[in-house]
N, C-alpha and C positions, 0 to 999 in steps of 0.2 A: 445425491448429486453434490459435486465438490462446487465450489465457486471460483471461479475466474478471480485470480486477484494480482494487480497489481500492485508493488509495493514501490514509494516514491519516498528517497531519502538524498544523502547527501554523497557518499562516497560510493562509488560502481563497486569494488571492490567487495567492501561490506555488504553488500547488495547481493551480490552474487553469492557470499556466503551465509546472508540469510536465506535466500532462494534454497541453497543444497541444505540446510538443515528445516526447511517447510515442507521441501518436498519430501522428505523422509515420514512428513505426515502424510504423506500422500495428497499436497496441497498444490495445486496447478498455480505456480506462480509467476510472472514477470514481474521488471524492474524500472524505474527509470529516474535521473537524477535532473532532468533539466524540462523546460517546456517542452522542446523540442521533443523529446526524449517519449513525452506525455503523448505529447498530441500523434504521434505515430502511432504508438499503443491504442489508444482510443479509437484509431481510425484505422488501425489493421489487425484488433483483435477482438475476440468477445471478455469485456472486461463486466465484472458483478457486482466488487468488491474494491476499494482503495483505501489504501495503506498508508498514513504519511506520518513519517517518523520524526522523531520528538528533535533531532540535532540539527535541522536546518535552518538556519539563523530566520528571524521572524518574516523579515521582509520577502524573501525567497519564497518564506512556504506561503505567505497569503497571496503573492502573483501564482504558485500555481495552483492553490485551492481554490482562487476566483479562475484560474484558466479551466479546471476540471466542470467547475459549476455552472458555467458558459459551456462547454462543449458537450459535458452528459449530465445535466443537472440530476438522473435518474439514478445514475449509479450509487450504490451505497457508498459515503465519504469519513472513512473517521480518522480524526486527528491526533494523534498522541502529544500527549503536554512534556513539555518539560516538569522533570520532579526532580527530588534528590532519591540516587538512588538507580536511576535510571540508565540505561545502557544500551545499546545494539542490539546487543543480545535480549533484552525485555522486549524490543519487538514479536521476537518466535512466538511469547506465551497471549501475547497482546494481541497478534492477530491468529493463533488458534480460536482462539473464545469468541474473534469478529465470525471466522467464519464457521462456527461451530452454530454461534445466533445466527447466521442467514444461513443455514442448513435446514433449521428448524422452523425459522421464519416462509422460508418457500418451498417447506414439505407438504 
């Protein structure tokens, strides 16, 4: 069974072209870039898995990783760091391997 994952970043755009190259893994994915964005998702989908990518200036992402932990504190949460090195695209292999471990984790 695949996981529900949503991925939470900065540009819709890039979003959406991470989603068509996830889903080529065959990975159920939604997107969202603002709270708002979230709390829709969380409230009108089955989400498993969250996604939050490394380019969202600090302040942003910890309003919405405190809004995620507040609203499904259950959901799996991982955050990607800023490194050197890193890019949009490191998210694909970044959240293969999240949900390849909750594959295995709730097999």
């Amino acid at each position: 069974m695949e996981p529900n994952i949503l991925l939470i970043g900065k540009n819709l755009s890039t979003l959406e072209i991470l989603k068509d190259e996830l889903t080529k893994f065959k990975r159920k994915v939604d997107y969202a870039n603002s709270e708002e964005g979230i709390s829709q998702c969380l409230k009108n989908q089955k989400v498993d898995l969250i996604i939050v990518g490394a380019g969202l200036p600090y302040e942003t992402k910890d309003v919405m990783v405190k809004l995620i932990q507040n609203r499904a504190p259950k959901i799996q949460l991982h955050i990607m760091e800023r490194a050197p090195g890193i890019t949009p695209a490191s998210m694909i292999s970044y959240t293969n391997e999240k949900a390849i471990m909750w594959r295995l984790k709730n097999s």
